[in-house]
C-alpha positions in Angstrom: -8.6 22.9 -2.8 -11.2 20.1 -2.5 -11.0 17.6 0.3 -12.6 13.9 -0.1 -13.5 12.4 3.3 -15.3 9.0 3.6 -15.8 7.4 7.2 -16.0 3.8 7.6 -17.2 0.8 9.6 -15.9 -3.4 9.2 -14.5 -6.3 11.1 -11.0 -7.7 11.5 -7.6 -6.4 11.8 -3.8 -6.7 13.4 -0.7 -7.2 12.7 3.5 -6.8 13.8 6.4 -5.9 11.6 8.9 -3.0 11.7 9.3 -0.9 14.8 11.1 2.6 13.7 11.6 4.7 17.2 8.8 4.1 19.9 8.1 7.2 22.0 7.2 5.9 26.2 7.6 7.3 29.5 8.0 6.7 33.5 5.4 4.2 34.2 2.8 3.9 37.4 0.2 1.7 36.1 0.5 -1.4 33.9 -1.1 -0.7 30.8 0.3 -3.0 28.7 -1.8 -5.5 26.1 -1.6 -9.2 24.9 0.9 -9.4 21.9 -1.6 -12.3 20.5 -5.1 -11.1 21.1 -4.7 -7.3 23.0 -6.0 -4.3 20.9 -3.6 -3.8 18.2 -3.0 -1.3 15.3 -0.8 -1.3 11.8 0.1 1.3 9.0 2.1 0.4 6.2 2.8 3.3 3.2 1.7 1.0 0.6 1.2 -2.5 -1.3 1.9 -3.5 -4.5 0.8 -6.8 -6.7 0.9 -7.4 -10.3 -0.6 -10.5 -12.3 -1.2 -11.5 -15.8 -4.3 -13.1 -17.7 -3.5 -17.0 -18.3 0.0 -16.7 -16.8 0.1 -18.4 -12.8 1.3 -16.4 -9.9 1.7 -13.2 -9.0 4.2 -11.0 -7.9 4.0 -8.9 -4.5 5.8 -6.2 -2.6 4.7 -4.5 1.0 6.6 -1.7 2.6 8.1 -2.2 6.2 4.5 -2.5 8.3 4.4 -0.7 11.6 2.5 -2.6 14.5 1.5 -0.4 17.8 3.5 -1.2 20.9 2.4 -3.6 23.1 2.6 -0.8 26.1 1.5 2.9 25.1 3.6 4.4 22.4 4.3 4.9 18.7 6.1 3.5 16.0 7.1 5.1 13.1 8.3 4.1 9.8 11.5 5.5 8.5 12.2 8.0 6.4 14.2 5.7 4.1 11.1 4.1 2.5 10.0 6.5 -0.2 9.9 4.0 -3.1 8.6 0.6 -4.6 10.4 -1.1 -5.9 13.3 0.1 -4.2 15.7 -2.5 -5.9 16.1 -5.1 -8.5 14.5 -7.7 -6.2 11.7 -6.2 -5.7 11.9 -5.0 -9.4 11.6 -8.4 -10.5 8.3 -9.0 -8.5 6.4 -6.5 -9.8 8.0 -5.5 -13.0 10.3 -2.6 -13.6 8.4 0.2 -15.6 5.7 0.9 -12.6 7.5 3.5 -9.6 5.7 4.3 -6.7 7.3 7.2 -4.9 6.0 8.3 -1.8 9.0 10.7 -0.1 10.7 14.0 -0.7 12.5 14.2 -3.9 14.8 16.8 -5.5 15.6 18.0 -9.0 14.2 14.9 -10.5 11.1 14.8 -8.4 8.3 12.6 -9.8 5.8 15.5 -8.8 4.3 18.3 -10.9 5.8 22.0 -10.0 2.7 22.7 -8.0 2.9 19.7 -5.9 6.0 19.3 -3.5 7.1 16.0 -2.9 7.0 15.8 1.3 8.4 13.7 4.2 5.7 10.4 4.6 4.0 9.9 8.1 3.4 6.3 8.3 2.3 5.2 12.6 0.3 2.5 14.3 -0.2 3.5 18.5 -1.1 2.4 21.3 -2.9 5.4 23.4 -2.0 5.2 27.4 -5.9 4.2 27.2 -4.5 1.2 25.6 -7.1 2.3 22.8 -5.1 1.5 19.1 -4.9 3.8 16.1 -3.1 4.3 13.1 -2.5 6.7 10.5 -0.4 7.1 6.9 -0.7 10.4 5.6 1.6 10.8 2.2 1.7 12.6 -1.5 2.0 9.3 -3.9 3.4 9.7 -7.7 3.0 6.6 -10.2 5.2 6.4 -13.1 5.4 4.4 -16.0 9.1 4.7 -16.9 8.2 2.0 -20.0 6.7 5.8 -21.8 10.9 6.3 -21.7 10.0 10.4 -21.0 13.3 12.1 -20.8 12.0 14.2 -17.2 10.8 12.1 -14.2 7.5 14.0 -14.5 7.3 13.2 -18.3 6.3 9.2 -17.0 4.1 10.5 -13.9 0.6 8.9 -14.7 -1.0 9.7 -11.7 -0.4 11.5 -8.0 -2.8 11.9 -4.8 -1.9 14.5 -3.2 -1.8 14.8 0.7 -3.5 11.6 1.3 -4.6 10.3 4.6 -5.9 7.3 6.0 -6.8 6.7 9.7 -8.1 4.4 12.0 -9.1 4.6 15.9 -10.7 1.7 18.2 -11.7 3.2 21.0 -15.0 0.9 21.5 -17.5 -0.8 19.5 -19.6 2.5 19.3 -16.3 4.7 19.0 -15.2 3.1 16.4 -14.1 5.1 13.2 -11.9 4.9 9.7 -11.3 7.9 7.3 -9.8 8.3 4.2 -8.7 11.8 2.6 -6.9 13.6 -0.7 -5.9 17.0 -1.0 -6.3 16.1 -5.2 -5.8 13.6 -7.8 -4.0 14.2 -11.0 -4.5 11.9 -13.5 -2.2 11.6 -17.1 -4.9 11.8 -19.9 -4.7 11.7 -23.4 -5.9 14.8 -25.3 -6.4 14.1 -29.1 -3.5 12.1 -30.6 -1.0 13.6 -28.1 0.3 10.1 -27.1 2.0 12.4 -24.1 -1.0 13.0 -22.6 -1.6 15.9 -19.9 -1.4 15.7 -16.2 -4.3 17.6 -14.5 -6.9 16.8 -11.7 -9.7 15.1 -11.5 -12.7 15.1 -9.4 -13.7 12.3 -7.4 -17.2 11.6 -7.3 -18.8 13.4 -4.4 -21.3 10.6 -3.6 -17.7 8.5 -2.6 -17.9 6.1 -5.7 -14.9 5.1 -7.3 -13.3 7.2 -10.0 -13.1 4.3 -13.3 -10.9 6.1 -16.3 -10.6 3.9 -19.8 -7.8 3.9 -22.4 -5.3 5.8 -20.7 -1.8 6.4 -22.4 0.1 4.5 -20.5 1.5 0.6 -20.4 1.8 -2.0 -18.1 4.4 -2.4 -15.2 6.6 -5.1 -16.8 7.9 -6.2 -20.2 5.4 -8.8 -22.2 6.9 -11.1 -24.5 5.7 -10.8 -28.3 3.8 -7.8 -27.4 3.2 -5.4 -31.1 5.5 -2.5 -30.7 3.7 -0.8 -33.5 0.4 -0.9 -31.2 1.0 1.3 -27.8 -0.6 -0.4 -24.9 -3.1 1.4 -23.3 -4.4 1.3 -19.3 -7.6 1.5 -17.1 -8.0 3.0 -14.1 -10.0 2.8 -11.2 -9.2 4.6 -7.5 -11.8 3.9 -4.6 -11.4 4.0 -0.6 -10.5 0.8 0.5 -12.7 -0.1 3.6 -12.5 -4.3 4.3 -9.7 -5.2 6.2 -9.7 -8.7 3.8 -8.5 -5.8 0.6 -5.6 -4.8 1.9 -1.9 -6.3 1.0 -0.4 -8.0 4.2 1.8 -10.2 5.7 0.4 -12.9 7.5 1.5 -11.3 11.0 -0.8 -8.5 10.2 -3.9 -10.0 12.0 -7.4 -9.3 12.5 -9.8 -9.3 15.6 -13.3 -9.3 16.7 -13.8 -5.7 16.1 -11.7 -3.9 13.4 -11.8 -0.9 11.3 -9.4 -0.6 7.5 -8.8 2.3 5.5 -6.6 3.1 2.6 -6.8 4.3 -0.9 -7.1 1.8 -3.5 -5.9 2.3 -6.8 -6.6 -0.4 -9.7 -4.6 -0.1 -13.2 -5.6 -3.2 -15.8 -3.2 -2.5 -18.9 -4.0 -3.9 -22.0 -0.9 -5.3 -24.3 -1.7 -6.3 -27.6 0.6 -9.3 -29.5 2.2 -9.4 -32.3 -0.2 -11.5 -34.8 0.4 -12.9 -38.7 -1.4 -11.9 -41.5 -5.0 -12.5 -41.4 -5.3 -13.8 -37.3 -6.9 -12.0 -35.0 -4.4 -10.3 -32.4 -4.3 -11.8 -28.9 -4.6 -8.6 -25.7 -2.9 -9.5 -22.7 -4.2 -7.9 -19.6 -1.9 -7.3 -16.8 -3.7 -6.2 -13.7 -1.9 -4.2 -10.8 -3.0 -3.4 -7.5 -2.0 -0.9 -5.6 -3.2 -0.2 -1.9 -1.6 3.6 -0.5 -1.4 4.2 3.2 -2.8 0.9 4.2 -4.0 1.1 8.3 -6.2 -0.9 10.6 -6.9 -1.1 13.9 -8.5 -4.1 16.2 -9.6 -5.0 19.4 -12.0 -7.3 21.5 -15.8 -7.0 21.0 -15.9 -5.7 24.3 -13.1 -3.8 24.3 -13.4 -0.8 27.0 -10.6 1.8 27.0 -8.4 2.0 29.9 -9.7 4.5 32.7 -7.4 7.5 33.4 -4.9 5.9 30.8 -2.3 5.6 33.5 1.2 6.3 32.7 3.6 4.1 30.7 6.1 1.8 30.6 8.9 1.6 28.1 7.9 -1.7 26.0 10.1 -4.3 25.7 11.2 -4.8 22.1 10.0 -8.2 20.5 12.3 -9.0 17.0 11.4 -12.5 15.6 12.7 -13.8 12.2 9.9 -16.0 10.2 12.9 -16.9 7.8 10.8 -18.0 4.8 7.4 -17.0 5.4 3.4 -17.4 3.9 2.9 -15.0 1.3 1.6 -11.6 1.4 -2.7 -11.7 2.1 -5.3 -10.4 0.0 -8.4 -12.1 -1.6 -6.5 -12.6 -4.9 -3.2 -13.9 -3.3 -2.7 -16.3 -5.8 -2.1 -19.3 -3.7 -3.0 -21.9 -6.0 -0.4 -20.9 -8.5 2.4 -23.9 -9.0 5.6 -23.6 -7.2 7.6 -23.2 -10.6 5.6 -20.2 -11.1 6.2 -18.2 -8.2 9.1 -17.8 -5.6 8.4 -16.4 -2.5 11.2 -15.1 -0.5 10.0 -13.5 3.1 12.0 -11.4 5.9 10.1 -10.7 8.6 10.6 -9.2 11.8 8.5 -8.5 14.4 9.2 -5.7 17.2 6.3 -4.0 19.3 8.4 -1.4 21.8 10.7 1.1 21.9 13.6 0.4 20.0 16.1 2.9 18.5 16.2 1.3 14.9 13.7 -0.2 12.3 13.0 -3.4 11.1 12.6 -4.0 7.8 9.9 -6.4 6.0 9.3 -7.5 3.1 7.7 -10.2 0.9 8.4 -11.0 -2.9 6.8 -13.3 -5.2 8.8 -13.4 -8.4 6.1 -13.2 -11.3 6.7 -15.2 -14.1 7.9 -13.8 -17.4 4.7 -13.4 -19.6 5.0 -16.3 -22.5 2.7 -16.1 -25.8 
């Protein structure tokens, strides 16, 4: 078994969404923080976004975000997240051939016989410190169901197993952000086998990212005019995600003076080639998906200094806020320019930070346009 461990250093982070069951005790000191500006830590189990060359918008998906308690505590995200897209709405964002699982599965597992699909351990706290970490530790399986394999595993294309990300701000020289894999299996084509084999690859061990090429596999939604007689093929890149600014968030996920970011990042750019006529050159639409796995962050003050002792704790108050319609989903390439007729953006957010005995669910959608010739 080889293990891949990168630590990390950045600015900027914080955030409030879902609150599954927040663990708190008797209290004796007040240790609780500011909900706007107070230390602060968030864990989602992944982000999805998908977007074509020459066609406006973007479609996006986040899973239920925990946010740290504002008084010492954790919160957890449910067991009943194991999947994007988890139904047609979210389907219709980012395209219906591309499955992320993330959960534990059972005769149709997703997962090769040696890997076994496992419960996801998704939590942002707040220590009785008041110092803020987080953690999403997971085994991920893509598929392309548009390969139409008869088995789950037949459309696996890829799976990192065991993989970790965590954050802690315990001070501006305490600071710290790691990102780990058990292995990576990759679906790679071996001769004219358009099946392909799934078997692991190495990272590299300098912590550059691992970049793939003509992969057999397609893209994670139906193009119009595309050539069946041509198989679209897919490039792959996976690298540890270290800027808070590169990960996919709601706008309540905020950042701070000091912040540390980890996840996985995994970018697929499938290539669609168009029906042409005789004697014109065929058009290649790229379709470009982004996936961020086990995205966490922490934040606090520049001069943040940890509580003394740590204190005991208070049960925090639940806070559960609907946004209603909401500002999309943040990343560098959030496609906000696109035109309204392109893209709609439906967003459910609440926010809770305390102990609460359900979750909250969040997410945000932006319908991607159907590819046109």
């Amino acid at each position: 078994m080889t293990r891949f461990v990168t630590k990390l250093a950045v600015t900027t982070a914080a955030f409030a969404l879902a609150a599954a069951p927040v663990s708190s005790v008797a209290w004796a000191q007040d240790s609780s923080v500011d909900e706007a500006s107070g230390p602060v830590a968030y864990a989602n189990a992944a982000g999805s976004r998908v977007s074509q060359d020459g066609v406006p918008g973007d479609g996006t998906v986040i899973t239920e975000t925990q946010r740290s308690p504002l008084r010492p505590g954790v919160s957890t995200l449910a067991q009943t997240r194991s999947v994007i897209p988890k139904d047609e709405g979210e389907a219709k964002s980012v395209g219906p051939n591309y499955v992320l699982s993330f959960g534990e599965f059972g005769e149709q597992s997703p997962f090769p016989g040696d890997v076994p699909s496992r419960a996801h351990r998704v939590t942002a706290s707040l220590g009785q410190n008041t110092v803020p970490s987080a953690e999403a530790e997971a085994t991920y399986a893509l598929q392309d169901n548009g390969r139409g394999g008869g088995a789950a595993m037949d459309n696996t294309v890829l799976v990192l197993e065991n993989a970790r990300s965590t954050v802690e701000c315990a001070g501006a020289e305490a600071a710290t952000a790691a990102t780990t894999a058990d292995r990576v299996l990759v679906r790679q084509q071996a001769g004219e086998d358009r099946q392909g084999t799934l078997a692991p690859v190495q990272l590299p061990a300098d912590g550059a990212p691992l970049e793939l090429t003509g992969l057999p596999f397609g893209a994670p939604l139906t193009v119009d005019g595309a050539d069946p007689a041509v198989p679209a093929t897919s490039d792959l890149r996976i690298s540890r995600l270290t800027s808070f600014d590169d990960l996919i968030r709601q706008d309540q996920w905020r950042g701070g003076e000091l912040t540390r970011a980890a996840a996985w990042q995994v970018d697929v750019v499938s290539h669609v080639t168009l029906a042409a006529e005789d004697g014109v050159e065929p058009e290649v639409r790229d379709i470009r998906t982004k996936l961020v796995l086990g995205g966490v962050s922490c934040s606090t003050a520049a001069g943040f200094v940890p509580l003394a002792g740590g204190g005991a704790q208070k049960p925090s108050v639940p806070v559960k806020i609907p946004a209603g319609p909401a500002a999309g989903a943040q990343g560098p390439d959030d496609g906000k320019g696109a035109h309204a007729e392109s893209a709609t953006l439906l967003g459910i957010v609440l926010i809770a930070g305390g102990a609460t005995a359900g979750g909250a669910a969040v997410f945000l959608l932006r319908r991607a346009r159907s590819a046109k010739r």
